[in-house]
C-alpha positions in Angstrom: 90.5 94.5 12.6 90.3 93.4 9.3 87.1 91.1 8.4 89.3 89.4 6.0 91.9 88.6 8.2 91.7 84.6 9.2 94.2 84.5 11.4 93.2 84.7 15.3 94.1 84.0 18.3 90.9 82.7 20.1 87.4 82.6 18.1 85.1 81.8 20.3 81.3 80.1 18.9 78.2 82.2 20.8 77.7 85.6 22.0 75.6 85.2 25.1 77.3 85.6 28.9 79.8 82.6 28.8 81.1 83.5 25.2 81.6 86.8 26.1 83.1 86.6 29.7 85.4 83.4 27.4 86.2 86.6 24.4 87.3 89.3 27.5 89.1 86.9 29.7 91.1 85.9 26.4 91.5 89.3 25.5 93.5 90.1 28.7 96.5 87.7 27.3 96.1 87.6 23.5 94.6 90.5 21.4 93.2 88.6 17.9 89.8 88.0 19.8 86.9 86.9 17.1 83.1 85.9 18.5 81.5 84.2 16.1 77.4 85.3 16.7 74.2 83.1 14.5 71.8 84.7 15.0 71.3 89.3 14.1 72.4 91.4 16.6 68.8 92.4 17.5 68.6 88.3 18.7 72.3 88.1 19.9 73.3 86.8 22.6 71.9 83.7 23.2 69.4 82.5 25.7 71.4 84.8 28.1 69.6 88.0 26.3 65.6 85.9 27.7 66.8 85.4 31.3 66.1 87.9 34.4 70.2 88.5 34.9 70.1 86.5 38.1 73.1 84.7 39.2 73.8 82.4 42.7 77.2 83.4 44.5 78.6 82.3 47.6 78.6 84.9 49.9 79.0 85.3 53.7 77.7 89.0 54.2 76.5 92.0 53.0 80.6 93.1 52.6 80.8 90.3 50.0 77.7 91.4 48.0 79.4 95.2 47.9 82.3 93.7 45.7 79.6 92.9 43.1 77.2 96.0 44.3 79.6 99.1 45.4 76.5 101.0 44.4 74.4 99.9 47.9 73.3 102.1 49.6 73.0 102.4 53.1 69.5 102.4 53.1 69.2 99.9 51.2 71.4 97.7 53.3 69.6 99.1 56.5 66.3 98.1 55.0 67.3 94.3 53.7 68.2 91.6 55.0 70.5 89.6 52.9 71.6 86.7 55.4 74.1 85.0 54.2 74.5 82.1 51.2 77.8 80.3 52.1 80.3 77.8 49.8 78.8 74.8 51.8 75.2 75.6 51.2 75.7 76.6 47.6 77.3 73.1 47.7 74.7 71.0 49.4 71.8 72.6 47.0 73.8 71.4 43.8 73.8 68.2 45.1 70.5 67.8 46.5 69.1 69.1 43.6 70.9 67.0 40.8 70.2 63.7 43.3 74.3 64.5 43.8 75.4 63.2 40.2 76.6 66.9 39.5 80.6 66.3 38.5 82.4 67.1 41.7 85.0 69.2 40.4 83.4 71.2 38.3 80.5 71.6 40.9 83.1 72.7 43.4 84.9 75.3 41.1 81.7 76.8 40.0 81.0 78.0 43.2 84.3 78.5 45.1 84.6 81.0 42.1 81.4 82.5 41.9 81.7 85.8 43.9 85.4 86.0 42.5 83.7 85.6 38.9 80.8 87.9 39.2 83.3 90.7 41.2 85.8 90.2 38.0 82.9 91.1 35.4 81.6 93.9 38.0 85.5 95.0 37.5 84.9 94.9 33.7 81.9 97.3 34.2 78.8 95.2 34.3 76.8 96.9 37.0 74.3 94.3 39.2 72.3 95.2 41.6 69.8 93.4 44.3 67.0 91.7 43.2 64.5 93.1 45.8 61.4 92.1 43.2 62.2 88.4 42.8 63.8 87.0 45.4 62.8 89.1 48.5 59.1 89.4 50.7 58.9 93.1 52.2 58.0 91.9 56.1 57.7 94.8 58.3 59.1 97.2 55.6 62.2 95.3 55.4 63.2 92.9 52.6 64.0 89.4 53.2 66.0 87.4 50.9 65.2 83.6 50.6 66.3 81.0 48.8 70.1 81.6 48.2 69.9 84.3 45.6 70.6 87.7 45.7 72.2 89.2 42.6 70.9 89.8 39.1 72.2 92.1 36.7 71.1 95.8 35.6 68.5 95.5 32.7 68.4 91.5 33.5 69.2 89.8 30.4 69.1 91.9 27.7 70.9 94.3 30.0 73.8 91.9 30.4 74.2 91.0 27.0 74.2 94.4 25.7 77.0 95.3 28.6 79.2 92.8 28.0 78.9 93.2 24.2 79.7 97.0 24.6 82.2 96.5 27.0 83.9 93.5 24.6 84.1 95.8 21.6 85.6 98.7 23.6 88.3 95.7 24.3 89.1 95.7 20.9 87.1 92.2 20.2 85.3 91.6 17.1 82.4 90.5 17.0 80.4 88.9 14.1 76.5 88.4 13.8 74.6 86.3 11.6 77.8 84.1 11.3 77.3 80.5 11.8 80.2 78.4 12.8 79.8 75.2 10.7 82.6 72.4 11.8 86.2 72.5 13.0 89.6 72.5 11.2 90.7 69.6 13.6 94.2 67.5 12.9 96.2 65.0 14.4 97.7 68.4 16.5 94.3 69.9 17.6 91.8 72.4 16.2 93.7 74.6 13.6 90.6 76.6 12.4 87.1 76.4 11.8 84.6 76.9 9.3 82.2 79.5 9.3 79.0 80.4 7.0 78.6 84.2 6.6 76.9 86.4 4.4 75.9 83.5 2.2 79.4 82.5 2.1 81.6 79.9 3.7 85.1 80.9 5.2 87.4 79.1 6.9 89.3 80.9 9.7 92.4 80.0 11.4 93.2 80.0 14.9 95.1 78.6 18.0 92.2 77.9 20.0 88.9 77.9 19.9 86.1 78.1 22.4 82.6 76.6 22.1 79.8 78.2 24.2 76.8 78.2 21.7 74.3 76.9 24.0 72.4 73.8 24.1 70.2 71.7 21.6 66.4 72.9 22.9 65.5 75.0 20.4 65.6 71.5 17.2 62.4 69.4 18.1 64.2 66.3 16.2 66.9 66.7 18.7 64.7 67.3 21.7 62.5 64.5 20.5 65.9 62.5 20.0 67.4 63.2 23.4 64.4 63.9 25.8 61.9 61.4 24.5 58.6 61.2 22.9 56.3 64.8 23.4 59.1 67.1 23.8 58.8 68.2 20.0 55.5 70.1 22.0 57.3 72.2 23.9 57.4 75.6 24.0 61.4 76.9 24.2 61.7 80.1 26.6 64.5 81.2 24.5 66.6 81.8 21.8 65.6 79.9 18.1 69.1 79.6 17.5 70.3 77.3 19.9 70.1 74.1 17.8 73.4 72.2 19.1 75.7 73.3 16.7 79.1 73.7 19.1 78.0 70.2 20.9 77.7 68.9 17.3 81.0 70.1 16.1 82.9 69.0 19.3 81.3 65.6 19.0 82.5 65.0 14.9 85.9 66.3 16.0 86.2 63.0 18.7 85.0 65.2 22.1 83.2 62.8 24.7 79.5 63.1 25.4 78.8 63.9 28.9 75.6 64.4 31.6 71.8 63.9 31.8 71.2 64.3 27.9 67.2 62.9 28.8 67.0 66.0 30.9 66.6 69.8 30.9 65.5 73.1 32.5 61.6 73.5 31.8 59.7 75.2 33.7 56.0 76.6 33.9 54.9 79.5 30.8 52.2 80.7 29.7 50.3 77.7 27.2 49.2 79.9 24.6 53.1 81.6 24.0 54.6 81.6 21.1 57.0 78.5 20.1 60.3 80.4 20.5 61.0 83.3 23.0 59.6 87.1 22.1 62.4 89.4 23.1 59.3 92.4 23.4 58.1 89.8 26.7 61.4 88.1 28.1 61.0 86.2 30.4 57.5 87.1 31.8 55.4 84.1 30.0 56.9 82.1 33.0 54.3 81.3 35.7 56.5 81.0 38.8 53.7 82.1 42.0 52.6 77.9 42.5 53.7 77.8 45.8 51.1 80.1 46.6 48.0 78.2 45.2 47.4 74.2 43.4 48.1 73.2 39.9 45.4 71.4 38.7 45.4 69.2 35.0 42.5 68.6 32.4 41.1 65.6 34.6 40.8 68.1 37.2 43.1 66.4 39.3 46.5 67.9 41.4 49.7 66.3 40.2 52.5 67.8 41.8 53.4 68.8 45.2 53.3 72.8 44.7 55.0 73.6 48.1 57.7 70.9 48.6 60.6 73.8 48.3 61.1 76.9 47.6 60.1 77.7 44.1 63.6 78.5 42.9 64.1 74.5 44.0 61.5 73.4 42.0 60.6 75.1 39.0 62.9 74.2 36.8 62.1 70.8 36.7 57.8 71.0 37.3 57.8 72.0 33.4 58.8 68.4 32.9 55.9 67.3 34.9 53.5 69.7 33.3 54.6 68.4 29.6 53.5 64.9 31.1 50.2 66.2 31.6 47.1 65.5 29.6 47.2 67.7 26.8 50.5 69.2 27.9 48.9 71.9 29.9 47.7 72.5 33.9 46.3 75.5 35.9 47.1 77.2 38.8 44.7 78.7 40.9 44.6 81.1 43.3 42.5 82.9 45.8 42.6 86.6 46.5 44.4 86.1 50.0 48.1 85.6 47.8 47.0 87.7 45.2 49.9 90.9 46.6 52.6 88.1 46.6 52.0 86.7 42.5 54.8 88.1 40.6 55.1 90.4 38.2 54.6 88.4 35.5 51.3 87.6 35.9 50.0 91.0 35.4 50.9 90.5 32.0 48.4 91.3 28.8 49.8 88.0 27.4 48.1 85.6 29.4 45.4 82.7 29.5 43.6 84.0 32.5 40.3 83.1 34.4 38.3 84.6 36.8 35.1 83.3 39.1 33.4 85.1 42.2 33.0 81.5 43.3 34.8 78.5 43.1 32.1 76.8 41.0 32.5 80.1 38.5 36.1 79.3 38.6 35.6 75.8 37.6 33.1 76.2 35.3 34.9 78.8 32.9 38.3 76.1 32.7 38.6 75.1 29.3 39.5 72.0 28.4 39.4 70.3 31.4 36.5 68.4 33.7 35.3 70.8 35.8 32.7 68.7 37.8 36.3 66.8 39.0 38.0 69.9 39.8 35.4 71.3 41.7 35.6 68.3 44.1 39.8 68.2 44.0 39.6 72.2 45.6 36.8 71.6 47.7 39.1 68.2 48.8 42.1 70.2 49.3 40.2 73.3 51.1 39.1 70.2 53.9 42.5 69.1 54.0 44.6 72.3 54.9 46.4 72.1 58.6 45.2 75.8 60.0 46.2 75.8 63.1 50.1 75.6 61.8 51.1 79.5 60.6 51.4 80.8 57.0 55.8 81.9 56.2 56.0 82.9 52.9 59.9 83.7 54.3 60.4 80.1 54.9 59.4 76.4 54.4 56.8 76.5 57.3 54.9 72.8 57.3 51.9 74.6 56.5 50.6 71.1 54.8 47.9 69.0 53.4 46.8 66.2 55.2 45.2 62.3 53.8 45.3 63.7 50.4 46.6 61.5 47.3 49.4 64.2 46.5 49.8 66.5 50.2 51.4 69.6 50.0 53.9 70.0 52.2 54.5 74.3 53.1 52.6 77.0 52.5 48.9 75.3 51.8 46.1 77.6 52.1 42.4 77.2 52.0 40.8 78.4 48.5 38.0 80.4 50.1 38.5 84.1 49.4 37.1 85.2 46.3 37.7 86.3 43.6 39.3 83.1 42.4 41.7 83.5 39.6 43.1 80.6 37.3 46.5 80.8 34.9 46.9 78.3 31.8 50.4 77.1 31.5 52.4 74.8 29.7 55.7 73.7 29.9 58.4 76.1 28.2 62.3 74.4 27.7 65.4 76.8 28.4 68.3 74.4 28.0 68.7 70.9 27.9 71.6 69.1 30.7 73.6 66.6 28.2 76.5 68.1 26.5 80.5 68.0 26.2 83.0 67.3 28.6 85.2 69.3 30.0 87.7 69.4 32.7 88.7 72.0 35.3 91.0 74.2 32.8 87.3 74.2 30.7 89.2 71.7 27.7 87.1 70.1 26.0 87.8 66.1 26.7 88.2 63.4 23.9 86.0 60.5 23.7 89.8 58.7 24.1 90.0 61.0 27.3 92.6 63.2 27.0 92.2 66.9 25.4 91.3 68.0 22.7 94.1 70.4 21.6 93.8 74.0 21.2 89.3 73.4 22.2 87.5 74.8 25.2 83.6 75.3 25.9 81.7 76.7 28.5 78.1 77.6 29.4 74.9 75.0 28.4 76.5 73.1 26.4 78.9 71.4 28.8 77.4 68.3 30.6 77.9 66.7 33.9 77.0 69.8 36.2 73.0 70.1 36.1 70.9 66.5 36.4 66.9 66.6 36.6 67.0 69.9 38.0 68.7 73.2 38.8 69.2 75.8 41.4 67.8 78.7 40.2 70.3 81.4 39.0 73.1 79.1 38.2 73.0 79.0 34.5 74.8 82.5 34.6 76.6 82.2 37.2 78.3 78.7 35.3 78.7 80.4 32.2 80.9 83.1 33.6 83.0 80.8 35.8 83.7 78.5 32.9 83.6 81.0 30.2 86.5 83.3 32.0 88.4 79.9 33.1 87.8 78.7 29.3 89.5 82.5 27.8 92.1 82.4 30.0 93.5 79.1 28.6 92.9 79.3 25.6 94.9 82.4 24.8 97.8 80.3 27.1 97.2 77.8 25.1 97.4 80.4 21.6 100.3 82.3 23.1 102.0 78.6 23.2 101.1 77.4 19.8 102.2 80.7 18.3 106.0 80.4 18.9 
């Protein structure tokens, strides 16, 4: 394909998982396929590229997972047990978690066509596999799954992004990098094209539809600042620079309606002293997800937060809130050595604020920044206040609590006593914020007037109206694909029928 060409079928604004499943559901109808990528190809892709591939299906056995996984073994089947994550759970965790404002519709389609989705892009040669390392405990030499999620993708995200990027240009799509969509060619008819900045020059491209899934607005402070409130200019972002709300800008100057909890976002818990934006070389492993397992404590040396109230793919993505809210935008988790096998991966990291003390008052004293005389007592406090006699499940919530504390914790609560003690610094790191377009079940972008917006789709984080105050874990992908493949397939319909 020509780069000077400016006539296409279906451009499409991003290059992470739900442009790309939008670009090669289009391409199975309509053949002038153009992704339009900001950022250089060694940052494409979005915030997809900084994520650990996971995605959340509905599933009701280990014969659904195979349509994703062919590749199982049976040993590997014989040695896990992957229970089962039905449409109805999938459903009640959206809406417990989002305090049930999640859009009904969309919430429904997302996962009623999850497995389908995930199966479809398994089809189109992404490979997935089970994530045994994240989302499993190894009881007995067999691997329990918890928590809903099962799948992730070979290579996590960078593995995804690459895939589907291969796999889109063997599909005869074109793809562009360091090409910044600017605004779109709207009339009283619809989008007719859209103007792009490239190579230090601006184009404008025609098309019969476009699709916007350029991610949200985390990685501008004015905008975070603007949107999330005061503070949230200190955030770290987990991901991509890139993501500065360009598509939901665009949508909104062409007359699209703005939708969902704009105060709100995925943050979670990352390491204090990372960099601003996300380093590609350390993906996703500044995150600091093993709190379940130990306290947070803050620079008065007090607990905030309720570290086992769910399981921590439940919970984390909205305790980076609470953590920003902290004094000094920062916290500790601590940890004894009986947990120390079941801390993740990611905190045997090089890049980490880490401290160590053969005794609790060590610990203390060598926490920066923070009143240690206080956080001495808080441990000691919370070491008193541990029910013992009730059993320690990792496996499941198991009212292993705190009792006549200010903030109990309410599973999985054990006493601090085996040494050596080991403290992590985090801070809060943003992945995407929740406010964005709106869109209806075809994935058309909806007018402020309420009716479509001719010929203009989106998918991914910048729709609004599915994720409020927090967020399953795994569902980002798992949305982008549902609503980038539903958003390809209609617009090429829609390009096939404003062609003629």
């Amino acid at each position: 394909m020509s780069e000077l060409s400016t006539q296409w079928d279906v451009i499409v604004v991003g290059a992470g998982n739900a442009a790309l499943c939008a670009a090669l559901a289009a391409s199975e109808n309509k053949k002038k396929i153009l992704v339009l990528e900001r950022a250089p190809e060694a940052e494409s892709g979005g915030n997809s590229r900084y994520t650990a591939g996971l995605m959340r299906v509905a599933y009701a056995g280990v014969e659904d997972l195979k349509r994703v996984m062919p590749e199982l073994s049976a040993a590997e089947i014989e040695r896990s047990d992957f229970g089962t994550y039905t449409e109805a759970q999938f459903l009640d965790d959206m809406g417990r978690v989002t305090e049930y404002r999640c859009d009904p519709d969309l919430t429904e389609l997302l996962v009623k066509r999850s497995l389908d989705t995930v199966a479809w892009m398994r089809a189109k040669g992404v490979r997935f596999t089970a994530a045994w390392g994240r989302q499993a405990f190894n009881i007995g030499g067999r691997f329990k799954f918890w928590g809903g999620l099962t799948v992730e993708a070979v290579g996590g995200g960078p593995g995804l992004v690459e895939s589907l990027t291969n796999i889109a240009r063997k599909n005869g799509i074109e793809v562009w990098c360091q090409a910044r969509a600017l605004d779109l060619i709207v009339d009283d008819d619809g989008v007719q094209g859209i103007r792009v900045k490239r190579e230090g020059k601006t184009l404008e491209l025609k098309t019969n539809a476009v699709v916007l899934a350029a991610g949200g607005f985390q990685s501008d402070p004015e905008q975070r600042t603007r949107y999330l409130g005061p503070g949230w200019e200190l955030a770290k972002v987990r991901g991509t620079r890139f993501n500065t709300g360009d598509g939901i800008r665009m949508a909104l100057a062409a007359g699209a309606a703005a939708t969902g909890n704009w105060s709100g976002c995925h943050a979670v818990a990352w390491e204090r002293n990372a960099p601003e934006f996300g380093d590609l070389a350390i993906g996703d492993q500044f995150q600091k997800h093993s709190y379940p397992w130990g306290i947070y404590l803050n620079a008065e040396g007090k607990r905030f937060v309720d570290e086992g109230a769910d399981f921590r793919n439940y919970t984390y993505a909205k305790y980076g809130r609470v953590i920003l809210q902290q004094p000094g935008q920062f916290a500790w988790q601590i940890f004894d050595a009986k947990v120390k096998a079941q801390l993740r991966d990611e905190y045997k990291i090089k890049q980490v604020t880490k401290r160590v003390g053969n005794t609790l008052e060590e610990l203390c004293q060598n926490l920066e920044d923070t009143n240690q005389e206080a956080a001495l007592k808080e441990i000691q406090a919370y070491n008193l206040a541990v029910r013992t006699e009730i059993p320690f499940n990792p496996n499941l919530k198991d009212g292993r609590c705190t009792i006549g504390l200010d903030i109990n914790k309410s599973n999985w609560a054990n006493a601090l006593d085996t040494p050596p003690f080991e403290a992590y610094a985090v801070t809060c790191g943003i992945t995407f914020s929740f406010g964005g377009l709106k869109i209806n079940t075809d994935a058309q972008v909806i007018s402020s007037d309420g009716a479509p917006i001719p010929g203009l789709y989106a998918a991914g984080e910048l729709v609004g109206g599915i994720f409020y105050f927090n967020y399953p874990g795994g569902t980002g992908l798992t949305n982008g694909s549902v609503f980038g493949k539903i958003a390809g397939e209609n617009a090429a319909r829609t390009a096939a029928t404003r062609a003629t």
